[in-house]
CHARMM-style PDB file with segment names, atoms N, HN, CA, C and O in Angstrom:
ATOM      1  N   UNK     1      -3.202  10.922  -8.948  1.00  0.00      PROA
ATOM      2  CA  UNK     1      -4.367  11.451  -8.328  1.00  0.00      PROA
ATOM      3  C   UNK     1      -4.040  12.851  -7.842  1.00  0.00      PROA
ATOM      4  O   UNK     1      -2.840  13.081  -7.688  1.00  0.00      PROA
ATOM      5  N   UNK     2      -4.940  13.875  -7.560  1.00  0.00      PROA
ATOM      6  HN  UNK     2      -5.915  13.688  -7.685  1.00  0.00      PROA
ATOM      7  CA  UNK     2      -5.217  14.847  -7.277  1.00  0.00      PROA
ATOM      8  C   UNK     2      -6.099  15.032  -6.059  1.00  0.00      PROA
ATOM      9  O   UNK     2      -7.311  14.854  -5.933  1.00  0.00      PROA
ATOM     10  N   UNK     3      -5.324  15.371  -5.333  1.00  0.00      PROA
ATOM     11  HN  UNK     3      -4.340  15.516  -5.436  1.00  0.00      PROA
ATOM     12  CA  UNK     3      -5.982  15.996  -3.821  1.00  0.00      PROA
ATOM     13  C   UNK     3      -7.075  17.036  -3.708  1.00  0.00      PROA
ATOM     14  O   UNK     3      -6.497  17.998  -4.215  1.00  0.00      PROA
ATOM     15  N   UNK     4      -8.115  17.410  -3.419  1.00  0.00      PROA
ATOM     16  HN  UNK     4      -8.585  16.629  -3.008  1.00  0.00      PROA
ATOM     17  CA  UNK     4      -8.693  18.607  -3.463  1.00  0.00      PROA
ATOM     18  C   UNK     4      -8.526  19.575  -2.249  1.00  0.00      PROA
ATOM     19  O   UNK     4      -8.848  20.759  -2.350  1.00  0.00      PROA
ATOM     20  N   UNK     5      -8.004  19.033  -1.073  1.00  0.00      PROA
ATOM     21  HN  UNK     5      -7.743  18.071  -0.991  1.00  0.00      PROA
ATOM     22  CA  UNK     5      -7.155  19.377  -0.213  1.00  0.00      PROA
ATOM     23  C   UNK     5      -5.870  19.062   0.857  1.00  0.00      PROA
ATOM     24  O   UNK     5      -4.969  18.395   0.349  1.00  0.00      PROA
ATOM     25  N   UNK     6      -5.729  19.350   1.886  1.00  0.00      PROA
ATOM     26  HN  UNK     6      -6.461  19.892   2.299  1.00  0.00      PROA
ATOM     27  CA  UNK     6      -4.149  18.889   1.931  1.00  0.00      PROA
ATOM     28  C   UNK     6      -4.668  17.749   2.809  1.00  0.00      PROA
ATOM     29  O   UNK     6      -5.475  18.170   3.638  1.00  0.00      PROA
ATOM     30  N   UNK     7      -4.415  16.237   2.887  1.00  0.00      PROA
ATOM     31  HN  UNK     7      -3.760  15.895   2.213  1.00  0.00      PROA
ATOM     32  CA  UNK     7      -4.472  15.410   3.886  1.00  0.00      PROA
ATOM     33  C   UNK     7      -3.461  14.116   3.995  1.00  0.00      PROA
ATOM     34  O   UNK     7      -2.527  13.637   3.353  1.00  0.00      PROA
ATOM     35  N   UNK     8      -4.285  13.810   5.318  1.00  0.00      PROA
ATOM     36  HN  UNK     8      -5.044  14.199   5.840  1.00  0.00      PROA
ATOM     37  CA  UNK     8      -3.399  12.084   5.249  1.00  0.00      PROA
ATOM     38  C   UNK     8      -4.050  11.422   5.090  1.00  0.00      PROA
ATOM     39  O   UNK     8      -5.115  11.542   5.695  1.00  0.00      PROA
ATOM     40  N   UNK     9      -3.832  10.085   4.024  1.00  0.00      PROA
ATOM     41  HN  UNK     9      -2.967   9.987   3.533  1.00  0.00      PROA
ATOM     42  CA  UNK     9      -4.380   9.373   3.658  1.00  0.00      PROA
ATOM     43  C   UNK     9      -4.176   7.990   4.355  1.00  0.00      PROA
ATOM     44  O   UNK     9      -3.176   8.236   5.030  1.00  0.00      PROA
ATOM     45  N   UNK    10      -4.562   6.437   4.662  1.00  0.00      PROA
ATOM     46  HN  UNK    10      -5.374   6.237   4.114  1.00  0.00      PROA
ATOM     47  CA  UNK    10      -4.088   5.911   4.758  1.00  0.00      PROA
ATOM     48  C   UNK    10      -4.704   4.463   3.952  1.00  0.00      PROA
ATOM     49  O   UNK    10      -5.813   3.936   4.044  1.00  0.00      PROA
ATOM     50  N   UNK    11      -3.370   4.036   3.055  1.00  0.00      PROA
ATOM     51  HN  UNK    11      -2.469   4.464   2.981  1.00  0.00      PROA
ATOM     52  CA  UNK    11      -3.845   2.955   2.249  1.00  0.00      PROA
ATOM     53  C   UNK    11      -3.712   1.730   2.825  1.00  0.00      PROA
ATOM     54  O   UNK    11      -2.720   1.361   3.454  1.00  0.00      PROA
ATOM     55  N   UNK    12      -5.137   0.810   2.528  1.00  0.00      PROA
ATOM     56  HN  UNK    12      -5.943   1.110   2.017  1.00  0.00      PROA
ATOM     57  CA  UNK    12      -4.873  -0.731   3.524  1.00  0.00      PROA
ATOM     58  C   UNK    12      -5.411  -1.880   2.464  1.00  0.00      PROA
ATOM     59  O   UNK    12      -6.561  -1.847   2.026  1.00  0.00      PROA
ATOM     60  N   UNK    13      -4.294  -3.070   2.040  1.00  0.00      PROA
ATOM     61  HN  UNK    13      -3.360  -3.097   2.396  1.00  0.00      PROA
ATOM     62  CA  UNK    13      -4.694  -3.600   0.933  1.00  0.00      PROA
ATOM     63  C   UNK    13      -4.438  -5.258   1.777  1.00  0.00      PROA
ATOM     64  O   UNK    13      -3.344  -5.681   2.153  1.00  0.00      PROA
ATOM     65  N   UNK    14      -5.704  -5.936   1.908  1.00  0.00      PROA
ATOM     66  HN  UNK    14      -6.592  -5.593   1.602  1.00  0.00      PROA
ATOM     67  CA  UNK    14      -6.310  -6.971   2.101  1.00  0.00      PROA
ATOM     68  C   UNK    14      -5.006  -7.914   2.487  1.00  0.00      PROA
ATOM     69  O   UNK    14      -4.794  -8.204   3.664  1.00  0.00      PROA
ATOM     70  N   UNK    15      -4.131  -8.381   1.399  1.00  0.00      PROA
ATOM     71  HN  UNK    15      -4.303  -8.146   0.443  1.00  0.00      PROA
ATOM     72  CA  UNK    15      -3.264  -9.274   1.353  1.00  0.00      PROA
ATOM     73  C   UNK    15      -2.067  -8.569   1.169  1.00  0.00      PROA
ATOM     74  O   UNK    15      -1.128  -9.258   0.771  1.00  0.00      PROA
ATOM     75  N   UNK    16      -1.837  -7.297   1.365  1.00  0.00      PROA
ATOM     76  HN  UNK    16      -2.600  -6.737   1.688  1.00  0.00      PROA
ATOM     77  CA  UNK    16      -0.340  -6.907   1.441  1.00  0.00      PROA
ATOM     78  C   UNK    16      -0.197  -5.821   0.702  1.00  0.00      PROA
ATOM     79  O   UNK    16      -1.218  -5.369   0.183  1.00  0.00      PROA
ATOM     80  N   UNK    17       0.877  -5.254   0.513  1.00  0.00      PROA
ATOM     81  HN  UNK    17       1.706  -5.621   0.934  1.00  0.00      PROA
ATOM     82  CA  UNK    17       1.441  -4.579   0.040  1.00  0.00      PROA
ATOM     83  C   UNK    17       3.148  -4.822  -0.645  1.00  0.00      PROA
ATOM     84  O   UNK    17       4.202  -4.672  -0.027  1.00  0.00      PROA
ATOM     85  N   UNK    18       3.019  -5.122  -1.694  1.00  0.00      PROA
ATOM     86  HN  UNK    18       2.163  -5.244  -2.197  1.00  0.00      PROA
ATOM     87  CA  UNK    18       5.065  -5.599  -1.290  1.00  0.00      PROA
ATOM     88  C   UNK    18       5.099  -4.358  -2.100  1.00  0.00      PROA
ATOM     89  O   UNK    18       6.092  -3.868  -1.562  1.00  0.00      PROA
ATOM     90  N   UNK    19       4.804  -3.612  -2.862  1.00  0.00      PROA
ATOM     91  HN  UNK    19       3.998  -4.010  -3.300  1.00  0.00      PROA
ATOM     92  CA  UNK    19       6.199  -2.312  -3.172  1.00  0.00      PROA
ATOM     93  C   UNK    19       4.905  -1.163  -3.773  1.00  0.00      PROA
ATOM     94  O   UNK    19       3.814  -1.267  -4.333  1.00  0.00      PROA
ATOM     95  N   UNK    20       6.024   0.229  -3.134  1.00  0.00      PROA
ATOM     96  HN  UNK    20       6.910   0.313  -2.679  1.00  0.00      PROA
ATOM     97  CA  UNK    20       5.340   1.688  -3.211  1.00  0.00      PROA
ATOM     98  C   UNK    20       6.105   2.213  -3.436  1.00  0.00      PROA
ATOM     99  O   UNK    20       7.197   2.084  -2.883  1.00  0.00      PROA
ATOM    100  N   UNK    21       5.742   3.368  -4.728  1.00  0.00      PROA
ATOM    101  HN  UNK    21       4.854   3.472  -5.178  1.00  0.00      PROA
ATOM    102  CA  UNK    21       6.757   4.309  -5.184  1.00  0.00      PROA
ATOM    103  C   UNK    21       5.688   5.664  -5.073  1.00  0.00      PROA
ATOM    104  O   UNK    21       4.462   5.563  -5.124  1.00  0.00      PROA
ATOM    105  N   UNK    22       6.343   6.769  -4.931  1.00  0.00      PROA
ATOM    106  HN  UNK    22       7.339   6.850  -4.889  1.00  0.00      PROA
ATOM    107  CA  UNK    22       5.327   7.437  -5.077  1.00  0.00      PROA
ATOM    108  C   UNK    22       6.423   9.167  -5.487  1.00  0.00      PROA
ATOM    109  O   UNK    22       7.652   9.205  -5.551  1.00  0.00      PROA
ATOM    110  N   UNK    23       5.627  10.155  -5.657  1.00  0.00      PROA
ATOM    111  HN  UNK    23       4.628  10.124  -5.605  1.00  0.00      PROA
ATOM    112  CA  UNK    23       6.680  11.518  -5.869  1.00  0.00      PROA
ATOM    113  C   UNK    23       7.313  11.786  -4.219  1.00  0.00      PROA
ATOM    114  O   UNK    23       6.872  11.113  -3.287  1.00  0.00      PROA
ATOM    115  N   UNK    24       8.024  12.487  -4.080  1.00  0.00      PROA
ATOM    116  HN  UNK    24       8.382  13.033  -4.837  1.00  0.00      PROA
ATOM    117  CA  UNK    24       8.974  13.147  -3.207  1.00  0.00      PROA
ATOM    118  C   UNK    24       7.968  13.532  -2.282  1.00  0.00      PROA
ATOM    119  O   UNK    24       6.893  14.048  -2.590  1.00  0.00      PROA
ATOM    120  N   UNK    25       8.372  13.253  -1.098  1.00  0.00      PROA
ATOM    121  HN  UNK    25       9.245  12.834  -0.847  1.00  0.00      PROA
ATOM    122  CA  UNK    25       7.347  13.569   0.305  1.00  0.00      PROA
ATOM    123  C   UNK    25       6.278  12.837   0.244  1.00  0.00      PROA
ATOM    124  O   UNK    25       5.996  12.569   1.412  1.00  0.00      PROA
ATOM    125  N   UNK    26       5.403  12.285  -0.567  1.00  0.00      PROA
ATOM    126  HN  UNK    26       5.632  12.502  -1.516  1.00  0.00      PROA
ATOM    127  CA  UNK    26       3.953  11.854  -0.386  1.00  0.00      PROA
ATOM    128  C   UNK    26       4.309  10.691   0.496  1.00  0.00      PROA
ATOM    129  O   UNK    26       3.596  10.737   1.498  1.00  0.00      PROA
ATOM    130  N   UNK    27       5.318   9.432   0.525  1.00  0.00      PROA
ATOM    131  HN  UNK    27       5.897   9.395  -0.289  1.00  0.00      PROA
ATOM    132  CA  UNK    27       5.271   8.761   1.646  1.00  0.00      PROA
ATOM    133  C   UNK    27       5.477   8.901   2.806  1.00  0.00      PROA
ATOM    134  O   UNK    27       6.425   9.587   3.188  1.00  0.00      PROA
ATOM    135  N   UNK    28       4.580   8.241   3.721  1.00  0.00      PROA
ATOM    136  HN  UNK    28       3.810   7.684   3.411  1.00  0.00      PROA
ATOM    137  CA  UNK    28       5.586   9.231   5.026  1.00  0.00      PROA
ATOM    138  C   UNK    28       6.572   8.055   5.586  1.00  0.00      PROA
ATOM    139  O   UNK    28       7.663   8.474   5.971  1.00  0.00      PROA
ATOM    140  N   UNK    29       6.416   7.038   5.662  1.00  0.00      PROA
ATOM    141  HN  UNK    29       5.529   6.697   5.349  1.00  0.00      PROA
ATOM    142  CA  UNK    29       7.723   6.244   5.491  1.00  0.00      PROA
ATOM    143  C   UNK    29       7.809   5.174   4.837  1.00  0.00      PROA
ATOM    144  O   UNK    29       6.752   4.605   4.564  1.00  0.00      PROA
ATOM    145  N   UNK    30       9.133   4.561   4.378  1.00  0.00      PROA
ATOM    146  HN  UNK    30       9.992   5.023   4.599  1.00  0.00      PROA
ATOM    147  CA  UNK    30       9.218   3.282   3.238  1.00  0.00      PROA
ATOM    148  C   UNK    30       8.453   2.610   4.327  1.00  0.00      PROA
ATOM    149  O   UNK    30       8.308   2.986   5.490  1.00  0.00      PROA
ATOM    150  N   UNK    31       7.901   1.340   3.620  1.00  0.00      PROA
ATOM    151  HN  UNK    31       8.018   1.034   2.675  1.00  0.00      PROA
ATOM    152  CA  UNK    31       7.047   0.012   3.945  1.00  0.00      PROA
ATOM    153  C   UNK    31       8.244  -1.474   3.636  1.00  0.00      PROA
ATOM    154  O   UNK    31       9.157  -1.624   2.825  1.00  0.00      PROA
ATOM    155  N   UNK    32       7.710  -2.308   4.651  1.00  0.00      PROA
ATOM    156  HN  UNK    32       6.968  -2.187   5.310  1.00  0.00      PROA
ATOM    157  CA  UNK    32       8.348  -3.739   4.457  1.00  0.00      PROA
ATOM    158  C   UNK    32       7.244  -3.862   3.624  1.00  0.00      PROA
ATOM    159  O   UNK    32       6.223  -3.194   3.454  1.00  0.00      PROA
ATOM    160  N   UNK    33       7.786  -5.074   3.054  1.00  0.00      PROA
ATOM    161  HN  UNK    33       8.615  -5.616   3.191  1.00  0.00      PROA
ATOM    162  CA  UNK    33       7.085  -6.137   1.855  1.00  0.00      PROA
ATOM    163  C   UNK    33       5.892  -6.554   2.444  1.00  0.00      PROA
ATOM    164  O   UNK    33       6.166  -6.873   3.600  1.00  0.00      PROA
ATOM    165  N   UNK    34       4.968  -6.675   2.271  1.00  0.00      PROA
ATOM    166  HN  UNK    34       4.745  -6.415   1.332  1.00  0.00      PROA
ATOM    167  CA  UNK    34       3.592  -7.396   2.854  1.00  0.00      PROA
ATOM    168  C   UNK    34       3.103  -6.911   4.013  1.00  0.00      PROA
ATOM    169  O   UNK    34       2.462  -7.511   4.876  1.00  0.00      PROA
ATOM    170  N   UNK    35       3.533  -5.510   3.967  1.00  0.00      PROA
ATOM    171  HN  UNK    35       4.054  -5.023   3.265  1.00  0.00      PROA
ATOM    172  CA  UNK    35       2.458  -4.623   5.254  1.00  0.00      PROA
ATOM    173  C   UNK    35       1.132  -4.288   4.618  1.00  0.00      PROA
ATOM    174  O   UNK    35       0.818  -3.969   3.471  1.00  0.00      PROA
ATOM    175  N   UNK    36       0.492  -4.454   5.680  1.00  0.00      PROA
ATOM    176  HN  UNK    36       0.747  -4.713   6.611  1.00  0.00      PROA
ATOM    177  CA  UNK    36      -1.062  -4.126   4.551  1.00  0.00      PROA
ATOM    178  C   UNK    36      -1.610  -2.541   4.905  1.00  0.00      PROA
ATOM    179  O   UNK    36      -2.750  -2.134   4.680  1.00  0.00      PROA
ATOM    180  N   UNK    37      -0.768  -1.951   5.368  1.00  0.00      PROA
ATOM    181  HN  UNK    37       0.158  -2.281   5.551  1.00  0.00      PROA
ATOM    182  CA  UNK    37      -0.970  -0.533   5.200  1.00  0.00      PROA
ATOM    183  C   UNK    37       0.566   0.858   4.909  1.00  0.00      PROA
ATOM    184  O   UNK    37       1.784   0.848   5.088  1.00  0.00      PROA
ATOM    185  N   UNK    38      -0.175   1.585   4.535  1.00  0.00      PROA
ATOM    186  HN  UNK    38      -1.164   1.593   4.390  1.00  0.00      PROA
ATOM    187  CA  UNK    38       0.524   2.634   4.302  1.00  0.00      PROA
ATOM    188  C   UNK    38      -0.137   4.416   4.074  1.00  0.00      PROA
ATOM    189  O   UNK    38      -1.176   4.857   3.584  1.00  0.00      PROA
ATOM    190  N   UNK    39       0.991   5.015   4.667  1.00  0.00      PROA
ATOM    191  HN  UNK    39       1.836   4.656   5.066  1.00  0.00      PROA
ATOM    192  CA  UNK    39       0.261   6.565   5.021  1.00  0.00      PROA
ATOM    193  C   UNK    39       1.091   7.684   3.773  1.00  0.00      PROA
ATOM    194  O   UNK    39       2.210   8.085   3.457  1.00  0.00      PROA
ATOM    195  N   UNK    40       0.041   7.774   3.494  1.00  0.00      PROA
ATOM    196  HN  UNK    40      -0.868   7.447   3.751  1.00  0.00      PROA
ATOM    197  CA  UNK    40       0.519   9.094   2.576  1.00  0.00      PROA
ATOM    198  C   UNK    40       0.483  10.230   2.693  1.00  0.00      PROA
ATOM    199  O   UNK    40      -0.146  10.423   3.733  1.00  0.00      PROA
ATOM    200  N   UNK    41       0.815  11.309   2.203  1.00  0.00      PROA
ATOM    201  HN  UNK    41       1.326  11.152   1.358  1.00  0.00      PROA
ATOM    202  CA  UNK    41       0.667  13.248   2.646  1.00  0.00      PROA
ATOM    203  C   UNK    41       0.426  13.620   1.732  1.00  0.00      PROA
ATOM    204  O   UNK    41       1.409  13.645   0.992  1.00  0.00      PROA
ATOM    205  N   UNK    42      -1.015  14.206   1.016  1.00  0.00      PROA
ATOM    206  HN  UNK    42      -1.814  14.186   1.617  1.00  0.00      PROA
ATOM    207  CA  UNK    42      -1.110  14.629  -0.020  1.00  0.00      PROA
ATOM    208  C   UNK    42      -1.726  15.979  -0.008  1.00  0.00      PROA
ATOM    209  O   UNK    42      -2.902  16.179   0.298  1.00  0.00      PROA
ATOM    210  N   UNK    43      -0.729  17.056  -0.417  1.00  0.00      PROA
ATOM    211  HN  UNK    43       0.226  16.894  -0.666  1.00  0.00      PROA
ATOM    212  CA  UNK    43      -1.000  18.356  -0.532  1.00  0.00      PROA
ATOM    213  C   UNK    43      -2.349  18.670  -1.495  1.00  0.00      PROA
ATOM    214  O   UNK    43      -3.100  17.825  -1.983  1.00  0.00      PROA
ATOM    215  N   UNK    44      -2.443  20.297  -1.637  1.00  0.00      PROA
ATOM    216  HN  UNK    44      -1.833  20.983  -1.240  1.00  0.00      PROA
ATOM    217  CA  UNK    44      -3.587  19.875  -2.413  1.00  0.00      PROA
ATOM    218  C   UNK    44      -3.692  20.503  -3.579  1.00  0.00      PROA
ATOM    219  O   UNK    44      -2.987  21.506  -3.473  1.00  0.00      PROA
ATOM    220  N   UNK    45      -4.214  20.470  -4.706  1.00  0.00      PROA
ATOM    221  HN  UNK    45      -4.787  19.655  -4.792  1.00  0.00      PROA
ATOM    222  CA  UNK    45      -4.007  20.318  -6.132  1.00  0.00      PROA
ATOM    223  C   UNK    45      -2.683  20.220  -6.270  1.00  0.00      PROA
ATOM    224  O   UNK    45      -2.173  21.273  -6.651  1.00  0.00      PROA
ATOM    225  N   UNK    46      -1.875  19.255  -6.081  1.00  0.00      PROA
ATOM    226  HN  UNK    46      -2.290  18.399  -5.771  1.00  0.00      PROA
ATOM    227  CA  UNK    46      -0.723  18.559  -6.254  1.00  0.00      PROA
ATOM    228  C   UNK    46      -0.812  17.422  -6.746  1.00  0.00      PROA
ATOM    229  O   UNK    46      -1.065  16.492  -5.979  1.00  0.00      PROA
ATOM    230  N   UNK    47      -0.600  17.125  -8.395  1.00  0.00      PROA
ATOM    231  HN  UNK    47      -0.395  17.880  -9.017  1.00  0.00      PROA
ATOM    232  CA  UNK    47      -0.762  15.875  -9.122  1.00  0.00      PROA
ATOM    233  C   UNK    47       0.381  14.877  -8.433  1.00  0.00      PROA
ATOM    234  O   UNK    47       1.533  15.270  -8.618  1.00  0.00      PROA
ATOM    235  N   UNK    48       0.256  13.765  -7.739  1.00  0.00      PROA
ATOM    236  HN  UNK    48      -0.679  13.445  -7.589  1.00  0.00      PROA
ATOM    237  CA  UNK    48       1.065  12.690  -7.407  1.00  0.00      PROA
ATOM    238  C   UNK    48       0.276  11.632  -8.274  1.00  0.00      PROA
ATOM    239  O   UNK    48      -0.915  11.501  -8.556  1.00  0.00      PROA
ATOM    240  N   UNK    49       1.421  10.930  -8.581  1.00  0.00      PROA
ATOM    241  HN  UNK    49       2.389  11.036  -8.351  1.00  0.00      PROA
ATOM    242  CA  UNK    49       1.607   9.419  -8.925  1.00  0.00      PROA
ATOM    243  C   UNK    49       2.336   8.238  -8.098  1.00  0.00      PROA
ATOM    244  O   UNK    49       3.511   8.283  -7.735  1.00  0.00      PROA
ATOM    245  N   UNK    50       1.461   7.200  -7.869  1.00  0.00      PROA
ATOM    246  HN  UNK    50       0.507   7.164  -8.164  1.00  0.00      PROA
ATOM    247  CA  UNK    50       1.299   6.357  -7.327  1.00  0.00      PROA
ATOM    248  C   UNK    50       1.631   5.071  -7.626  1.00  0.00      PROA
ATOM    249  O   UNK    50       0.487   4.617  -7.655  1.00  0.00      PROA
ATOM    250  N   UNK    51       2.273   4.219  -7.850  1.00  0.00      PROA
ATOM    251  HN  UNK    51       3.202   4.587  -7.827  1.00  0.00      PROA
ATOM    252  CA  UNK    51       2.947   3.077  -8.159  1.00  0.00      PROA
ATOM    253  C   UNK    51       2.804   1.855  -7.241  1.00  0.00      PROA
ATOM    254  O   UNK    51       3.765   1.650  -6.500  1.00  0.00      PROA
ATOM    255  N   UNK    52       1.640   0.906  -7.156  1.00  0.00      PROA
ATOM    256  HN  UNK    52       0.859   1.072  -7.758  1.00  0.00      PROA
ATOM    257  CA  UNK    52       1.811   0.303  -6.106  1.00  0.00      PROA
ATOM    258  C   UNK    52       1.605  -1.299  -6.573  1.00  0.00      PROA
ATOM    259  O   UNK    52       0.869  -1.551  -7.528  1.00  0.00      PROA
ATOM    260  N   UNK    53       2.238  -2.271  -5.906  1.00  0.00      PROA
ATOM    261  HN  UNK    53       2.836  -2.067  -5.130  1.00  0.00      PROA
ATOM    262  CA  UNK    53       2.214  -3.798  -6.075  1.00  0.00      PROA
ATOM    263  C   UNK    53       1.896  -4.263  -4.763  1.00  0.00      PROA
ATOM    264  O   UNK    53       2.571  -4.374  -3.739  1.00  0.00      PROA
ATOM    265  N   UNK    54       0.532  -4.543  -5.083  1.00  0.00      PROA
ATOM    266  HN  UNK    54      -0.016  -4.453  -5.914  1.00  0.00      PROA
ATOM    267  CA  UNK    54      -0.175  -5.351  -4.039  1.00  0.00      PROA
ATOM    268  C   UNK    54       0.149  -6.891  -3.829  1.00  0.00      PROA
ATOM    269  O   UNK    54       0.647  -7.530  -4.756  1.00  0.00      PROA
ATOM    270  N   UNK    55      -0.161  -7.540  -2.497  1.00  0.00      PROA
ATOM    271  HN  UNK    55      -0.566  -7.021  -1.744  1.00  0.00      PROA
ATOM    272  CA  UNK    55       0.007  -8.898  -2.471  1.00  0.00      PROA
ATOM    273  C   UNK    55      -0.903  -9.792  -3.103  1.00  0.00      PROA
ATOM    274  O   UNK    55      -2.024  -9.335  -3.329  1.00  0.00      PROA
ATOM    275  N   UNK    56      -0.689 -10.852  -3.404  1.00  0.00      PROA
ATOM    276  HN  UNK    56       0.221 -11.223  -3.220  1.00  0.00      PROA
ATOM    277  CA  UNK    56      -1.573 -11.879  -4.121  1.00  0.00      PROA
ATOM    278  C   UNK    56      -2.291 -12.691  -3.181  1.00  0.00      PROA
ATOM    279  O   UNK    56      -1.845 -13.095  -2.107  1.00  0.00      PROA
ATOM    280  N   UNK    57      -3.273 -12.875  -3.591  1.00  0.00      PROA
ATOM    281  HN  UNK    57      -3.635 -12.547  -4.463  1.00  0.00      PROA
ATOM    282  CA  UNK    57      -4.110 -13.829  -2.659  1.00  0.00      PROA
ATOM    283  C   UNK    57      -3.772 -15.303  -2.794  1.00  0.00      PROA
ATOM    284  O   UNK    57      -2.953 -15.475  -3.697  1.00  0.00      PROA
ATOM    285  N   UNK    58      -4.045 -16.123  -2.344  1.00  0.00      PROA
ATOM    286  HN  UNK    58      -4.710 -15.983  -1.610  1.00  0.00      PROA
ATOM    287  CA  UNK    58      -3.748 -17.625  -2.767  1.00  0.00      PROA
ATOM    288  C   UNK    58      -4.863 -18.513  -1.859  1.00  0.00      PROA
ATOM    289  O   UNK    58      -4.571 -18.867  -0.717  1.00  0.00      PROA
ATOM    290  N   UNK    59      -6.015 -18.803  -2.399  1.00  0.00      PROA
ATOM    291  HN  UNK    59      -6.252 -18.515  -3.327  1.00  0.00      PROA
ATOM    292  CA  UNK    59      -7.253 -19.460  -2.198  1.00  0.00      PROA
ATOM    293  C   UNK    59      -7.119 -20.527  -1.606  1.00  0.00      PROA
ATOM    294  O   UNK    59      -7.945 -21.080  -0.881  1.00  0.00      PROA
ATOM    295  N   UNK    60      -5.514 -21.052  -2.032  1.00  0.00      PROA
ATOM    296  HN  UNK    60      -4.842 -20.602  -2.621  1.00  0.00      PROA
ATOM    297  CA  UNK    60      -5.400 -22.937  -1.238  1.00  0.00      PROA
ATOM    298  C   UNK    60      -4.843 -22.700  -0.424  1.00  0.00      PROA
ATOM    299  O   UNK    60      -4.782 -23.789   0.148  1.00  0.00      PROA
ATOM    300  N   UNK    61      -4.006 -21.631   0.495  1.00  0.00      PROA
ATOM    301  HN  UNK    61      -4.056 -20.747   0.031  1.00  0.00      PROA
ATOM    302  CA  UNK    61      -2.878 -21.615   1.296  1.00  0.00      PROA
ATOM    303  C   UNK    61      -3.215 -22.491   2.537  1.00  0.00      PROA
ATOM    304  O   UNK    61      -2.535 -23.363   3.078  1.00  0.00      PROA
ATOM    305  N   UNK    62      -4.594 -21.962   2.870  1.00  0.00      PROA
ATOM    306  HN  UNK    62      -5.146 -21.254   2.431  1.00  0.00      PROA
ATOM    307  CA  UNK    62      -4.586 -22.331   4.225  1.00  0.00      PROA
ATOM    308  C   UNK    62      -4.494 -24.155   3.942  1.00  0.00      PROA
ATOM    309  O   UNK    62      -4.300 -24.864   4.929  1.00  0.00      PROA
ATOM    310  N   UNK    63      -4.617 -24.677   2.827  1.00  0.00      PROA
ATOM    311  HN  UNK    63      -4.775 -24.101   2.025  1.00  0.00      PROA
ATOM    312  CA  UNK    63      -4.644 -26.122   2.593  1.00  0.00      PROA
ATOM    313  C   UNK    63      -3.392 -26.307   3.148  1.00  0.00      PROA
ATOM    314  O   UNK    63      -3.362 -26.912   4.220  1.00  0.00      PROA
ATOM    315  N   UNK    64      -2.096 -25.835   2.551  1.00  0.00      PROA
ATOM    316  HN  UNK    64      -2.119 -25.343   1.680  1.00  0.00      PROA
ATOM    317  CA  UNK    64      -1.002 -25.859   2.889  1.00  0.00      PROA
ATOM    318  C   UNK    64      -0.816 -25.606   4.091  1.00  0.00      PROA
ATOM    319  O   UNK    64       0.044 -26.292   4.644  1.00  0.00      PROA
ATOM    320  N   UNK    65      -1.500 -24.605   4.881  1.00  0.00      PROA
ATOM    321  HN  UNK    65      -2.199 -24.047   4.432  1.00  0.00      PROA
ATOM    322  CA  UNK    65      -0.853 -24.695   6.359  1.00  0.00      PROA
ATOM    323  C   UNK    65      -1.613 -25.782   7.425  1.00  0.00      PROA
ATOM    324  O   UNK    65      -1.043 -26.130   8.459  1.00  0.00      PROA
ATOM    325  N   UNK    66      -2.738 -26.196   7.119  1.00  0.00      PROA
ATOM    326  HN  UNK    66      -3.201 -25.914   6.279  1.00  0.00      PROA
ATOM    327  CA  UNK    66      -3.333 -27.536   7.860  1.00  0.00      PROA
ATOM    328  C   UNK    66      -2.745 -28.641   7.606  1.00  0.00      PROA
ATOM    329  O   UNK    66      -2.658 -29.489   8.494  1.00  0.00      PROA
ATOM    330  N   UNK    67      -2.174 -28.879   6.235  1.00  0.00      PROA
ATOM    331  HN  UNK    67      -2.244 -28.190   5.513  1.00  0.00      PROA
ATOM    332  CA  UNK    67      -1.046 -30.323   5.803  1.00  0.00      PROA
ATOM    333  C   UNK    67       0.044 -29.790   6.975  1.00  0.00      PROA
ATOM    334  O   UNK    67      -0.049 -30.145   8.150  1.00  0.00      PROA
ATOM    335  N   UNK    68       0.775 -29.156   6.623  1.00  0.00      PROA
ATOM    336  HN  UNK    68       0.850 -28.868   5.668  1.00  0.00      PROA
ATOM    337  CA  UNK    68       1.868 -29.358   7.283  1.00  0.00      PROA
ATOM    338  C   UNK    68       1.986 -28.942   8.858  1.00  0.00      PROA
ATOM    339  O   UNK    68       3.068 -28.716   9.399  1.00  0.00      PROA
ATOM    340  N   UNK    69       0.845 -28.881   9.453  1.00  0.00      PROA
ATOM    341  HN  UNK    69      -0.034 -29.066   9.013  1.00  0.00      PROA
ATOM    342  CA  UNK    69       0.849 -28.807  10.666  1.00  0.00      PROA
ATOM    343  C   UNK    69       0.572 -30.061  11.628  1.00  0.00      PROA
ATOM    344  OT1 UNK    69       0.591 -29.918  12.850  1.00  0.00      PROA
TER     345      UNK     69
END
């Protein structure tokens, strides 16, 4: 993606985040596995690439956490 000017961004993904790669400087710091946000610095007309693995949802979980409670 391409910035049209210089900002901070901040990405927030529902069920997580487990891994971010991105070019030199655009993160502003590494992330743990399954944070559901993250801040980026994106200069402007500066092509960055973005690499990201979001968390998975799982529709039955909460089944699993009422059994075993």
């Amino acid at each position: 993606m391409t910035s049209f000017r210089e900002q901070d961004v901040t990405l927030i993904a529902r069920y997580g985040i487990e891994n971010i790669t991105a070019s030199a400087g655009v993160l502003a710091a590494p992330i743990k596995p399954g944070t559901a946000n993250c801040d980026l610095h994106l200069r402007e007309g500066n092509p960055v690439t973005i690499h990201l693995k979001l968390g998975s949802h799982k529709p039955n979980e909460w089944v699993d956490r009422v059994a075993s409670a």
